[in-house]
mmCIF entry with sequence, helices, sheets and N, C-alpha, C, O atoms, coordinates in Angstrom:
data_MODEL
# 
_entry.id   MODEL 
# 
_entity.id                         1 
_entity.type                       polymer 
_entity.pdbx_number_of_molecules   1 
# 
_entity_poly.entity_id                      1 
_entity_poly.type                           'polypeptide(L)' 
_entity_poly.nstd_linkage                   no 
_entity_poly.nstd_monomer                   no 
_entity_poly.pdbx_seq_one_letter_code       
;(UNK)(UNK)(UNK)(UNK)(UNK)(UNK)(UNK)(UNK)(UNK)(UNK)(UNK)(UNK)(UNK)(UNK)(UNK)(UNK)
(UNK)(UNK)(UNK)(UNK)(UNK)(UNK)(UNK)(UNK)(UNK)(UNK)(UNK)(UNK)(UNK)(UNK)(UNK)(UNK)
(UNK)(UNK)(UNK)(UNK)(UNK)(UNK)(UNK)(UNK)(UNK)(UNK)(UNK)(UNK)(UNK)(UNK)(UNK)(UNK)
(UNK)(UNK)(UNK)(UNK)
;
_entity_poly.pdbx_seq_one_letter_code_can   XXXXXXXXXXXXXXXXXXXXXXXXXXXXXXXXXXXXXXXXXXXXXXXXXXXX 
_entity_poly.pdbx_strand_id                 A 
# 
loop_
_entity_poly_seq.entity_id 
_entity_poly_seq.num 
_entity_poly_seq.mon_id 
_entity_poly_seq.hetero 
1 1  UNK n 
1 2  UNK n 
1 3  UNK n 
1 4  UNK n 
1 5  UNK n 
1 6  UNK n 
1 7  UNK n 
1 8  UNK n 
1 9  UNK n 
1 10 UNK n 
1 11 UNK n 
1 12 UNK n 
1 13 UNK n 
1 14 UNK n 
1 15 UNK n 
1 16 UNK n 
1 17 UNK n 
1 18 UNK n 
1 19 UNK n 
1 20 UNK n 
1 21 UNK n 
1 22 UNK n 
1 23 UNK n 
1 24 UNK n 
1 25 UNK n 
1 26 UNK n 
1 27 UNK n 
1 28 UNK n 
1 29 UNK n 
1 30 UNK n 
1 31 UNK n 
1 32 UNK n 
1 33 UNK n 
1 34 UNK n 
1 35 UNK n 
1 36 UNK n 
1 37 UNK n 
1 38 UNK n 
1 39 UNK n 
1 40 UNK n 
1 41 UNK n 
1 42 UNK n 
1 43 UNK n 
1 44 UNK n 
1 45 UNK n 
1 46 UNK n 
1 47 UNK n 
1 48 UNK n 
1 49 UNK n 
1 50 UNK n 
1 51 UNK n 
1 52 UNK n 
# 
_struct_asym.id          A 
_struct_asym.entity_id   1 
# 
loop_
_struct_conf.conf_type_id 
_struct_conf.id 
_struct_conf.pdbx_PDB_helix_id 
_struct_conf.beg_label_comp_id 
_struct_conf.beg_label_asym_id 
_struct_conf.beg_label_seq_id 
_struct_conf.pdbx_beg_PDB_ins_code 
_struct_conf.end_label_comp_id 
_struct_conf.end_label_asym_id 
_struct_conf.end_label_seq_id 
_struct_conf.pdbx_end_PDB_ins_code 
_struct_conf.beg_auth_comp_id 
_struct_conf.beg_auth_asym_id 
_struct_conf.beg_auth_seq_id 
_struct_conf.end_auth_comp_id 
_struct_conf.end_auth_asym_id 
_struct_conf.end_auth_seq_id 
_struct_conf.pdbx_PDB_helix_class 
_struct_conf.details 
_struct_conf.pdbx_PDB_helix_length 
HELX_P HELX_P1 AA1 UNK A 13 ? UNK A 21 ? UNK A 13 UNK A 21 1 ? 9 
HELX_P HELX_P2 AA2 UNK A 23 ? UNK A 30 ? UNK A 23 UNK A 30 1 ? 8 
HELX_P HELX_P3 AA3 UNK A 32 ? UNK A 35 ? UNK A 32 UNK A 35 1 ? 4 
# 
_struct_conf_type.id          HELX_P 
_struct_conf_type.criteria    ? 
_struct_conf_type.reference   ? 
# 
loop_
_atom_site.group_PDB 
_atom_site.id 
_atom_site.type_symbol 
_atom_site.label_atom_id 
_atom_site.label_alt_id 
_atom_site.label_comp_id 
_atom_site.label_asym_id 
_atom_site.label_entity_id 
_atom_site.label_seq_id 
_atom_site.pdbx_PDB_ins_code 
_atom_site.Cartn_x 
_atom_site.Cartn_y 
_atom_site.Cartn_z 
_atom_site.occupancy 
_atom_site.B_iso_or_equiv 
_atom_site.pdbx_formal_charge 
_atom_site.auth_seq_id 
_atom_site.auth_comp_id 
_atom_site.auth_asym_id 
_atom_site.auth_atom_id 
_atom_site.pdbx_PDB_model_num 
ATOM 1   N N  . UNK A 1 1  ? 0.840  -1.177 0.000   1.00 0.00 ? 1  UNK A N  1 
ATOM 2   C CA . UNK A 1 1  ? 0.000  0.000  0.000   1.00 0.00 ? 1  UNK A CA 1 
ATOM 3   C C  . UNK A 1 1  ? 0.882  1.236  0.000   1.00 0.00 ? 1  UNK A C  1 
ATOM 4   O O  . UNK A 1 1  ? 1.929  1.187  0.646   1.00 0.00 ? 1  UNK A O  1 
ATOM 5   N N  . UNK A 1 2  ? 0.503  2.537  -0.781  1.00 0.00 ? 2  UNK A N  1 
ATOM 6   C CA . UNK A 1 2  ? 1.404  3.313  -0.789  1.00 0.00 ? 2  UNK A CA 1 
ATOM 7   C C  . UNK A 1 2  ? 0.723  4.590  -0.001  1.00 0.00 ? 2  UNK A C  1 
ATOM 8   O O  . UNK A 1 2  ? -0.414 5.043  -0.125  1.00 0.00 ? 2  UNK A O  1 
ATOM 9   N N  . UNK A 1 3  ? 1.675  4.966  0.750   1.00 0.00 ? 3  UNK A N  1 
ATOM 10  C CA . UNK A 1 3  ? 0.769  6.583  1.438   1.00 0.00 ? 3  UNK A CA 1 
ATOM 11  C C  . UNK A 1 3  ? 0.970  7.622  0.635   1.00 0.00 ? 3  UNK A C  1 
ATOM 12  O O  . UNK A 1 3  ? 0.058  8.374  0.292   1.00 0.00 ? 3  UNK A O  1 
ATOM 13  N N  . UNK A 1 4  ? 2.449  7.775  0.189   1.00 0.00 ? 4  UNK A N  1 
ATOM 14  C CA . UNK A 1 4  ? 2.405  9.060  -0.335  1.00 0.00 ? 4  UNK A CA 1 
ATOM 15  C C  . UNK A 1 4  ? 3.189  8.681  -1.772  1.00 0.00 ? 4  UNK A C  1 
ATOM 16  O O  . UNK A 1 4  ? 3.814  7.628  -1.648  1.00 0.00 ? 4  UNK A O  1 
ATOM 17  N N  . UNK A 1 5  ? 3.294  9.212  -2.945  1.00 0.00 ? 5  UNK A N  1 
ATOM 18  C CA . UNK A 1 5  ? 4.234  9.346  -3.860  1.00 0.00 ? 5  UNK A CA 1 
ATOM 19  C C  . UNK A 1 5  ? 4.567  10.303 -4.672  1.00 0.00 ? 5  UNK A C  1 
ATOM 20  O O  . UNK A 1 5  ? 3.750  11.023 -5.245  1.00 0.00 ? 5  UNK A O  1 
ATOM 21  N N  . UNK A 1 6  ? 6.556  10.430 -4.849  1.00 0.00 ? 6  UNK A N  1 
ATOM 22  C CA . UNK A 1 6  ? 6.738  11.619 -5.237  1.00 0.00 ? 6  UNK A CA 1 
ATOM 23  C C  . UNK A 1 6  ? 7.439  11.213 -6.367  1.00 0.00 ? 6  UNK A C  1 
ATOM 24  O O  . UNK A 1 6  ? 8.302  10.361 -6.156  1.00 0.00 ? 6  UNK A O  1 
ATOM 25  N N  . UNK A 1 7  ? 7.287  11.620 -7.576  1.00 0.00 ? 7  UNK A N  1 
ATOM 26  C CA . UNK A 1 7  ? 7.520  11.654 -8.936  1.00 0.00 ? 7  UNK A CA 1 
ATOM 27  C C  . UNK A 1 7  ? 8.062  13.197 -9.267  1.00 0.00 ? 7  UNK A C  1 
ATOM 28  O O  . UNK A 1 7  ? 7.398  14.233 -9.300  1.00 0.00 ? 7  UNK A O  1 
ATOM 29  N N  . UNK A 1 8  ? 9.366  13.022 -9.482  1.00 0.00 ? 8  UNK A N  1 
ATOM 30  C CA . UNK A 1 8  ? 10.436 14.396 -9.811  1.00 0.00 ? 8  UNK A CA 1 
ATOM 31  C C  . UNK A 1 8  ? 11.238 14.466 -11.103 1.00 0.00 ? 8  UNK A C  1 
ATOM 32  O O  . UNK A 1 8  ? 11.929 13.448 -11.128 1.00 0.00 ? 8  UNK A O  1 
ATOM 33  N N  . UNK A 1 9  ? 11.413 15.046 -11.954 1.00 0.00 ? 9  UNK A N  1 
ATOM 34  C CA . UNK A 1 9  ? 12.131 14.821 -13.264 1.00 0.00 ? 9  UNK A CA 1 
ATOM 35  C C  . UNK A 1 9  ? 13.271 15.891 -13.230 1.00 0.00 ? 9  UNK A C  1 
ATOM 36  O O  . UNK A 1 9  ? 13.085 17.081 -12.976 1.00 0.00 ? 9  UNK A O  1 
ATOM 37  N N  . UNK A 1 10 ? 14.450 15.323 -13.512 1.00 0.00 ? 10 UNK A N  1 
ATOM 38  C CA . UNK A 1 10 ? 15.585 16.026 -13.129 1.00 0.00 ? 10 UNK A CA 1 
ATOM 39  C C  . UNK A 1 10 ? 16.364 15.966 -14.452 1.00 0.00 ? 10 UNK A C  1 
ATOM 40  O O  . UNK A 1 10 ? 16.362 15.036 -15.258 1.00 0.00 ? 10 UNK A O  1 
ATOM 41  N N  . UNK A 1 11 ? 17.116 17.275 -14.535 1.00 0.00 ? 11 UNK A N  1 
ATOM 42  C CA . UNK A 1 11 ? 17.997 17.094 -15.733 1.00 0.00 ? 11 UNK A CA 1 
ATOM 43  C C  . UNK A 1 11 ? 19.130 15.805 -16.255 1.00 0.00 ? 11 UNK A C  1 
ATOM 44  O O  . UNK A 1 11 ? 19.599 15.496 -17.350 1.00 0.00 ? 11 UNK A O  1 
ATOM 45  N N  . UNK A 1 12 ? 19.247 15.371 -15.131 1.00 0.00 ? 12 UNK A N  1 
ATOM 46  C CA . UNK A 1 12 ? 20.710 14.525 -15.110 1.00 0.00 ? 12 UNK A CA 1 
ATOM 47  C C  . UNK A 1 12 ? 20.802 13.950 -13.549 1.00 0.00 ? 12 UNK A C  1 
ATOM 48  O O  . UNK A 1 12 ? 20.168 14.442 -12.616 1.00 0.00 ? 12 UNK A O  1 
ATOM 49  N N  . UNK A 1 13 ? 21.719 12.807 -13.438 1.00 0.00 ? 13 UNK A N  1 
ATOM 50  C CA . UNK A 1 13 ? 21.732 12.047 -11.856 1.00 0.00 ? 13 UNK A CA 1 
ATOM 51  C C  . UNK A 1 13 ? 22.501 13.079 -11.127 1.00 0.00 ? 13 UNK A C  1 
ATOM 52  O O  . UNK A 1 13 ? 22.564 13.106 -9.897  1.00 0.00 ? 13 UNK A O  1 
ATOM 53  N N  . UNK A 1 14 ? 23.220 14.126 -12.089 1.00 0.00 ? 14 UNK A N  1 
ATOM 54  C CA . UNK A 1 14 ? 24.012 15.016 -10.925 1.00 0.00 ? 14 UNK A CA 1 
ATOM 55  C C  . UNK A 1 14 ? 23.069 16.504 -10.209 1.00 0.00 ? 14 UNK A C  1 
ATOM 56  O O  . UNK A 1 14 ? 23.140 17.192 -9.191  1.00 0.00 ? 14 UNK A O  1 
ATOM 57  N N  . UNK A 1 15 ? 22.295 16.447 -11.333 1.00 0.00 ? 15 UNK A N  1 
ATOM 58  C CA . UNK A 1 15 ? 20.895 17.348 -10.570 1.00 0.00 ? 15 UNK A CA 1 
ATOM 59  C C  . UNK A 1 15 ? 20.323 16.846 -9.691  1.00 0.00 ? 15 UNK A C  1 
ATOM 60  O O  . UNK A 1 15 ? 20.027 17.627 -8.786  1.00 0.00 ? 15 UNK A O  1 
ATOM 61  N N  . UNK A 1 16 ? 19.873 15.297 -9.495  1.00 0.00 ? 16 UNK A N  1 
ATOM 62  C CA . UNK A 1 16 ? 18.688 14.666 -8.577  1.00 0.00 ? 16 UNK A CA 1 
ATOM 63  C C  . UNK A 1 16 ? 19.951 14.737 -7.175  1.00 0.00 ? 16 UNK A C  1 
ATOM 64  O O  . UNK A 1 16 ? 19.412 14.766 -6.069  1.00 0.00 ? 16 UNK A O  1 
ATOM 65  N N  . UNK A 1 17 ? 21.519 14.764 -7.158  1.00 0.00 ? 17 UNK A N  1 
ATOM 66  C CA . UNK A 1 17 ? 21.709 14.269 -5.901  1.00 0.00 ? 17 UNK A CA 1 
ATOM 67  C C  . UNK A 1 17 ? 21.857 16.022 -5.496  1.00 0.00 ? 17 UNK A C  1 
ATOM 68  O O  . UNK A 1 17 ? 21.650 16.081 -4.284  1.00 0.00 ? 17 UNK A O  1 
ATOM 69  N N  . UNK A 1 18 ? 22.071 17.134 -5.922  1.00 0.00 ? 18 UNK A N  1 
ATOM 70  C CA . UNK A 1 18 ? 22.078 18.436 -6.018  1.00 0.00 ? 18 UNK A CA 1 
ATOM 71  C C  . UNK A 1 18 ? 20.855 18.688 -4.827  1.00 0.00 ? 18 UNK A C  1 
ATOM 72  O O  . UNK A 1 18 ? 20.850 19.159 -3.690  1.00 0.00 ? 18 UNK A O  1 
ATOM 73  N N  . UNK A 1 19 ? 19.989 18.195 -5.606  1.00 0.00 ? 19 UNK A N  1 
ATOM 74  C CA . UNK A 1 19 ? 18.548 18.690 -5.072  1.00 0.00 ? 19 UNK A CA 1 
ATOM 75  C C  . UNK A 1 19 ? 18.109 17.571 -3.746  1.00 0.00 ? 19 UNK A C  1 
ATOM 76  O O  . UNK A 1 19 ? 17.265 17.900 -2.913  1.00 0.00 ? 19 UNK A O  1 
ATOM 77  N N  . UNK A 1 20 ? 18.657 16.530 -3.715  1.00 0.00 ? 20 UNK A N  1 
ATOM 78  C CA . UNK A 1 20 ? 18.699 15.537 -2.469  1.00 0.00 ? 20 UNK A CA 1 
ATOM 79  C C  . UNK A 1 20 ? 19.510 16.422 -1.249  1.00 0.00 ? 20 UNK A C  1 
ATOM 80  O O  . UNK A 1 20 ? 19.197 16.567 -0.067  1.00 0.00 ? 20 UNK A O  1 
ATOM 81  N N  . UNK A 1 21 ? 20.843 17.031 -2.120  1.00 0.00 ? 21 UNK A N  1 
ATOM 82  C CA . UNK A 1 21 ? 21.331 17.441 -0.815  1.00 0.00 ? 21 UNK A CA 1 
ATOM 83  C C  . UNK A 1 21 ? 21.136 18.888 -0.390  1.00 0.00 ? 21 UNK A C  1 
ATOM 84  O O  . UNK A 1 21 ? 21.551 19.378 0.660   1.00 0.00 ? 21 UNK A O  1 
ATOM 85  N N  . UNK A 1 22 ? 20.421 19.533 -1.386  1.00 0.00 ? 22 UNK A N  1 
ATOM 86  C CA . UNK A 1 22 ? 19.812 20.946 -0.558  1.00 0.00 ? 22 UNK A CA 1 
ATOM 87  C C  . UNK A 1 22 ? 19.270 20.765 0.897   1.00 0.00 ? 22 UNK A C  1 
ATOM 88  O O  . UNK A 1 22 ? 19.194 19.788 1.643   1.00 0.00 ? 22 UNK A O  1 
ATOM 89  N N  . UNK A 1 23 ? 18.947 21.985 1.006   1.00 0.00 ? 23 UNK A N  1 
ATOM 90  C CA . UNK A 1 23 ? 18.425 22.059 2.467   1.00 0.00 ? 23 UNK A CA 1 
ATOM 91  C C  . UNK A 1 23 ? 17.078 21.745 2.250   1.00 0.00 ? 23 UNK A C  1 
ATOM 92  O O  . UNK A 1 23 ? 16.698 21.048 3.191   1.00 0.00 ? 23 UNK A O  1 
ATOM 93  N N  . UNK A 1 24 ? 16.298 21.916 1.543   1.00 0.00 ? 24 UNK A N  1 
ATOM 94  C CA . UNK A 1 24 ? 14.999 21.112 1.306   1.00 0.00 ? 24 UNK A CA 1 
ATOM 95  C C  . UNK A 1 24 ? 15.235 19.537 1.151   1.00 0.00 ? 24 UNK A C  1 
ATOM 96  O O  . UNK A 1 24 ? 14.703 18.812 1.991   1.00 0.00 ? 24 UNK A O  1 
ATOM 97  N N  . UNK A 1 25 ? 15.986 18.972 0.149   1.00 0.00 ? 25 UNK A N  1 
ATOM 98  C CA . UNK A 1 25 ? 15.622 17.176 0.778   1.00 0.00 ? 25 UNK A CA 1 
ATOM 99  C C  . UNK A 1 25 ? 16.455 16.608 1.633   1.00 0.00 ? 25 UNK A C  1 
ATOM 100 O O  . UNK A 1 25 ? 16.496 15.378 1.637   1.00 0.00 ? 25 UNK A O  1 
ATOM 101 N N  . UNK A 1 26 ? 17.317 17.367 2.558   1.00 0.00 ? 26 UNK A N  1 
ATOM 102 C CA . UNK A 1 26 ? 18.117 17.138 3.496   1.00 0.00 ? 26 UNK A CA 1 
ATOM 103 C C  . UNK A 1 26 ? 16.264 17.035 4.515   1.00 0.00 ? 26 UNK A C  1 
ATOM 104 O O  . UNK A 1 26 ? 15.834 16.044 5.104   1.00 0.00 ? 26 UNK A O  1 
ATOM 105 N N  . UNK A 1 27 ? 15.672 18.216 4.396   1.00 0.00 ? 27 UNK A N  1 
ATOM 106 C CA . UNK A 1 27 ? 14.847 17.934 5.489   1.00 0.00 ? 27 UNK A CA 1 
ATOM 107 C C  . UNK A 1 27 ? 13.742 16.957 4.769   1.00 0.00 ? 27 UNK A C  1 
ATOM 108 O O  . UNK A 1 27 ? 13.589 15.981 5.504   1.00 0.00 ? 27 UNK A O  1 
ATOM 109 N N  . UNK A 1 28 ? 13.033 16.874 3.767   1.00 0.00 ? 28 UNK A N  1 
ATOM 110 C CA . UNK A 1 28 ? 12.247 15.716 3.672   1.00 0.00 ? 28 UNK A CA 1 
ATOM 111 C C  . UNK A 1 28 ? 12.785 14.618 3.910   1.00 0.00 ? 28 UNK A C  1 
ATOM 112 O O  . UNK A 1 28 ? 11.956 13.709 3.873   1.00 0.00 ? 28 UNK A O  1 
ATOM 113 N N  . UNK A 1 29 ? 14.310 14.125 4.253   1.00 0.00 ? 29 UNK A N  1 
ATOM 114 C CA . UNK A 1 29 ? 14.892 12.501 4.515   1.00 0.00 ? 29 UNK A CA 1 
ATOM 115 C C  . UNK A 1 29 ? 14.648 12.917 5.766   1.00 0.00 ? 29 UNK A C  1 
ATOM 116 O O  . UNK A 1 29 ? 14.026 12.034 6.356   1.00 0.00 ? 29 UNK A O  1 
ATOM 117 N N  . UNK A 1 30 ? 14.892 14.064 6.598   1.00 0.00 ? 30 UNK A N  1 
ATOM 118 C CA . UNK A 1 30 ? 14.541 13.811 7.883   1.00 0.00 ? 30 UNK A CA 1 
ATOM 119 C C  . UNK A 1 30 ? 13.363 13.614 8.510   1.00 0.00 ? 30 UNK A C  1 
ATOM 120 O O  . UNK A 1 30 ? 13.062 13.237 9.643   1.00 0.00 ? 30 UNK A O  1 
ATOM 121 N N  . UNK A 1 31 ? 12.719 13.959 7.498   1.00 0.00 ? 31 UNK A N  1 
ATOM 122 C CA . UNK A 1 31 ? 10.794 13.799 7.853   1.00 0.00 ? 31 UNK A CA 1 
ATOM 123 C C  . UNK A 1 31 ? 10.533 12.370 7.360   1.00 0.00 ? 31 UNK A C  1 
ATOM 124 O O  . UNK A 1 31 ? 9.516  11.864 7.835   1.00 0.00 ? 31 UNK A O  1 
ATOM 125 N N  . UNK A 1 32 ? 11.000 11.869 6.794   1.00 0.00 ? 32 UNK A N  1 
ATOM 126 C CA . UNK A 1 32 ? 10.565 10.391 6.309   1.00 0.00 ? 32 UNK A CA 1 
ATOM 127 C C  . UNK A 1 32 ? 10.200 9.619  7.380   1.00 0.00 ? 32 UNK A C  1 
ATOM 128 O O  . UNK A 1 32 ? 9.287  8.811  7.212   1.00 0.00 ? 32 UNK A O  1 
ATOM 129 N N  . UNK A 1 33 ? 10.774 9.716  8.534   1.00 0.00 ? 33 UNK A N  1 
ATOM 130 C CA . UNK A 1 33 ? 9.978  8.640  10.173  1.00 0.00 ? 33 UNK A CA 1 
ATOM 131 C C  . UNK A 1 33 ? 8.865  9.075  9.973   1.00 0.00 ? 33 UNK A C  1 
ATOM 132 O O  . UNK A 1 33 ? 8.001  8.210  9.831   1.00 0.00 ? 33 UNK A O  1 
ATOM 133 N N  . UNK A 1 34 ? 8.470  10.361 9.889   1.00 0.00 ? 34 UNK A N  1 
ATOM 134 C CA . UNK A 1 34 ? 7.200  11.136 10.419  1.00 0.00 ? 34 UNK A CA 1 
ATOM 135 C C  . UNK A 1 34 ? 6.111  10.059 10.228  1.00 0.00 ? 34 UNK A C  1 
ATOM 136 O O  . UNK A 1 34 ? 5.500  9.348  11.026  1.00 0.00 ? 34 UNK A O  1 
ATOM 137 N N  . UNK A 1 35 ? 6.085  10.203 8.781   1.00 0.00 ? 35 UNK A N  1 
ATOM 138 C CA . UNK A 1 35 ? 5.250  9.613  7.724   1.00 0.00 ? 35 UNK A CA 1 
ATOM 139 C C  . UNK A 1 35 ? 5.516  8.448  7.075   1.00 0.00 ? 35 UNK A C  1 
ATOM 140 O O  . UNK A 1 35 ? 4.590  8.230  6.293   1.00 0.00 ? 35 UNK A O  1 
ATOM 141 N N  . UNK A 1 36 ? 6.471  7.467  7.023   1.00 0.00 ? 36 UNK A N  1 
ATOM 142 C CA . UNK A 1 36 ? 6.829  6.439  6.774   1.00 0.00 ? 36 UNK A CA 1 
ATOM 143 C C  . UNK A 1 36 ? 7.530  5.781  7.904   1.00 0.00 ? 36 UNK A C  1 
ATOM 144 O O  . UNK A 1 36 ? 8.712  5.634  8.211   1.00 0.00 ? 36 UNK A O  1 
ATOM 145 N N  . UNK A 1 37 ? 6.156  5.366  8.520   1.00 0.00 ? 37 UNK A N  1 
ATOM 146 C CA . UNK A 1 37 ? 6.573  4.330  9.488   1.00 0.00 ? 37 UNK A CA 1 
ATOM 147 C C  . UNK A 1 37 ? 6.271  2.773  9.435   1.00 0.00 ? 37 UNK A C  1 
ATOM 148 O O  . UNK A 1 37 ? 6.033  2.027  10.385  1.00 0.00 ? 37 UNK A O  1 
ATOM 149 N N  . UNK A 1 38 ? 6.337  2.483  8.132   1.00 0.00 ? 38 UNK A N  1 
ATOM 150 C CA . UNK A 1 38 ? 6.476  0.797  7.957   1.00 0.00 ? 38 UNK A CA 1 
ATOM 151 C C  . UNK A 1 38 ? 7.842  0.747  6.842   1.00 0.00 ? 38 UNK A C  1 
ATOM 152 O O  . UNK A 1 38 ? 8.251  -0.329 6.405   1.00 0.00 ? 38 UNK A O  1 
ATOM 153 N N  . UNK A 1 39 ? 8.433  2.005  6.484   1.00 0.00 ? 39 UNK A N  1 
ATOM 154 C CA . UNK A 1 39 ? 9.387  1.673  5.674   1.00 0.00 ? 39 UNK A CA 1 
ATOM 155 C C  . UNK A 1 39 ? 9.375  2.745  4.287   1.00 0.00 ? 39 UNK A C  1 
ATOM 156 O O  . UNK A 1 39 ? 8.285  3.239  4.001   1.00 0.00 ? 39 UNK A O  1 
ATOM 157 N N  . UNK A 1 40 ? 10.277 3.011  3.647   1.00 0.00 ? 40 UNK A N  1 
ATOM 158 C CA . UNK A 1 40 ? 9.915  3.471  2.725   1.00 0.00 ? 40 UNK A CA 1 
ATOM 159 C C  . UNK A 1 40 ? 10.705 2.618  1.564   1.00 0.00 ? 40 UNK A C  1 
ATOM 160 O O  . UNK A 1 40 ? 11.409 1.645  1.834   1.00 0.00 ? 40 UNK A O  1 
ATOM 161 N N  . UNK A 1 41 ? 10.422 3.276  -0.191  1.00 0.00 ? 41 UNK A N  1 
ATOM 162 C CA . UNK A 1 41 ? 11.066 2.497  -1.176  1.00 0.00 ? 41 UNK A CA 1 
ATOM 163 C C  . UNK A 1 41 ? 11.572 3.401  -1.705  1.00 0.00 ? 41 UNK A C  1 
ATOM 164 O O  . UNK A 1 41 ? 10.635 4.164  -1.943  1.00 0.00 ? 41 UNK A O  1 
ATOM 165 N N  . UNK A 1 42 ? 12.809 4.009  -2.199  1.00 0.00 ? 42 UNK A N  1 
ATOM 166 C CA . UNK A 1 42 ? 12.970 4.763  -3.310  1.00 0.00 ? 42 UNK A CA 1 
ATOM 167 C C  . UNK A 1 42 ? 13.681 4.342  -4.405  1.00 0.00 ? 42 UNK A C  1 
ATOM 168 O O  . UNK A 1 42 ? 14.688 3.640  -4.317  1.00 0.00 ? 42 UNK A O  1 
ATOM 169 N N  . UNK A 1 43 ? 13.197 4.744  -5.450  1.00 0.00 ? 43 UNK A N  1 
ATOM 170 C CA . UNK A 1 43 ? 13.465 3.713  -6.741  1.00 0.00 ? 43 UNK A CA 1 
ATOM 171 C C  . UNK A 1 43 ? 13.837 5.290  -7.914  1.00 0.00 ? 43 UNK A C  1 
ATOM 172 O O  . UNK A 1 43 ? 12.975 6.141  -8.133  1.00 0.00 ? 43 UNK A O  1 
ATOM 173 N N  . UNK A 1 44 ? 14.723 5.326  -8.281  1.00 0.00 ? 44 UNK A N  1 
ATOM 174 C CA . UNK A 1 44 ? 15.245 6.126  -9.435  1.00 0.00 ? 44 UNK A CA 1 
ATOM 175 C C  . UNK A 1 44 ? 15.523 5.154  -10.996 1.00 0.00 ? 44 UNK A C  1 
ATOM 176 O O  . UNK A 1 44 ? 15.687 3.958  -11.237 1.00 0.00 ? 44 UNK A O  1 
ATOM 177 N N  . UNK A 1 45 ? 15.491 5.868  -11.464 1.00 0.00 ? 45 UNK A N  1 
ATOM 178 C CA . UNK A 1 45 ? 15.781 5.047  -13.043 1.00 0.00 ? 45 UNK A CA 1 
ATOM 179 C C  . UNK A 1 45 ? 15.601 5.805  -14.097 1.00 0.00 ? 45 UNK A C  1 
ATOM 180 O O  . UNK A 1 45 ? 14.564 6.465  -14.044 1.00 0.00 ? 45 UNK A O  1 
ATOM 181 N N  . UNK A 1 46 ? 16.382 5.975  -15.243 1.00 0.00 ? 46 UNK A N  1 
ATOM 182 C CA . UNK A 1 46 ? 16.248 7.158  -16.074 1.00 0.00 ? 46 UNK A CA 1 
ATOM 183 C C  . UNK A 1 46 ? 14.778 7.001  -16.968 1.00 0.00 ? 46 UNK A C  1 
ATOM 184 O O  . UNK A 1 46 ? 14.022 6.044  -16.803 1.00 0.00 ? 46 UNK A O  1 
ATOM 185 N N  . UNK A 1 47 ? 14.518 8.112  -17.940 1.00 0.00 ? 47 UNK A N  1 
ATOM 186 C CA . UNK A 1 47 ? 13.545 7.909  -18.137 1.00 0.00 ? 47 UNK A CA 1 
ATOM 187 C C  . UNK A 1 47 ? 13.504 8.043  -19.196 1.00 0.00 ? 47 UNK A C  1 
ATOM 188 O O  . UNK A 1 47 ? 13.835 9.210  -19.408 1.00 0.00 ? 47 UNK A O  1 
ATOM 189 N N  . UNK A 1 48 ? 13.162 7.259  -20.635 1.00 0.00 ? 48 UNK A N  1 
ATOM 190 C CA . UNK A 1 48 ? 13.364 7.026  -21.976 1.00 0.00 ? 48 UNK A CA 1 
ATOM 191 C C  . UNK A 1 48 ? 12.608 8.539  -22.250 1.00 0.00 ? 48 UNK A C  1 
ATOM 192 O O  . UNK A 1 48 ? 11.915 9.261  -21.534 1.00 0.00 ? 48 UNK A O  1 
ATOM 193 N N  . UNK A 1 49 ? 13.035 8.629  -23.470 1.00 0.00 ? 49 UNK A N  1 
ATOM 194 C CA . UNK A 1 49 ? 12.121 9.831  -24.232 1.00 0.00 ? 49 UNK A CA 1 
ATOM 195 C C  . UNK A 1 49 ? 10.578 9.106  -25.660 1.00 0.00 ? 49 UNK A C  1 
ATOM 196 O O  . UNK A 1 49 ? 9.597  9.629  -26.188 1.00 0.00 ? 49 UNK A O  1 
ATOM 197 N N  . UNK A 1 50 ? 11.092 8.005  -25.701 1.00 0.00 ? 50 UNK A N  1 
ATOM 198 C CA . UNK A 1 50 ? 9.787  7.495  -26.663 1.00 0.00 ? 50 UNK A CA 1 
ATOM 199 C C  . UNK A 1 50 ? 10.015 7.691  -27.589 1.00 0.00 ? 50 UNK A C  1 
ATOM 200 O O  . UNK A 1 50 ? 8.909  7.553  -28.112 1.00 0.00 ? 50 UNK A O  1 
ATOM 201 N N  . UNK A 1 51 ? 10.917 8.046  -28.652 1.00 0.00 ? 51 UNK A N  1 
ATOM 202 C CA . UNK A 1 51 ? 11.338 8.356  -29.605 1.00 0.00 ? 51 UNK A CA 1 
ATOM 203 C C  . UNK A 1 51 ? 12.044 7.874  -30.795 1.00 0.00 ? 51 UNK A C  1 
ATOM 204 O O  . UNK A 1 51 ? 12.059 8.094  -32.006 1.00 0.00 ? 51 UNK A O  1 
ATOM 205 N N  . UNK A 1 52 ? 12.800 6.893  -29.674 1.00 0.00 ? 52 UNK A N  1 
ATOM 206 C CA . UNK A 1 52 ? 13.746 6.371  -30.673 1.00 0.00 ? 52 UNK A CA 1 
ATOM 207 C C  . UNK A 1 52 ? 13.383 4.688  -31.062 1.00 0.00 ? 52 UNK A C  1 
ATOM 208 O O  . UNK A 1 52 ? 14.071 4.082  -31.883 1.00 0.00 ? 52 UNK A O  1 
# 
């Protein structure tokens, strides 16, 4: 069962860890007990364009 889900599209893997380590997802990893208290999943993976 899922409580919450967050779907983010980032330029590149060196943007997504950029924005992990701001001071904004520095504090959503610290809020993750709050609200994920059976566990959480995080799953990254690039994302085709459909095109080719």
């Amino acid at each position: 069962m899922h409580f919450a889900v967050f779907e983010g599209d980032f330029a590149d893997a060196d943007a997504m860890a950029a924005a992990r380590a701001s001071s904004h997802g520095q504090r959503v990893a610290a809020d993750f007990a709050n609200y994920a208290t059976g566990g959480a999943v995080v799953i990254h993976y690039p994302v085709q364009d459909g095109t080719g």
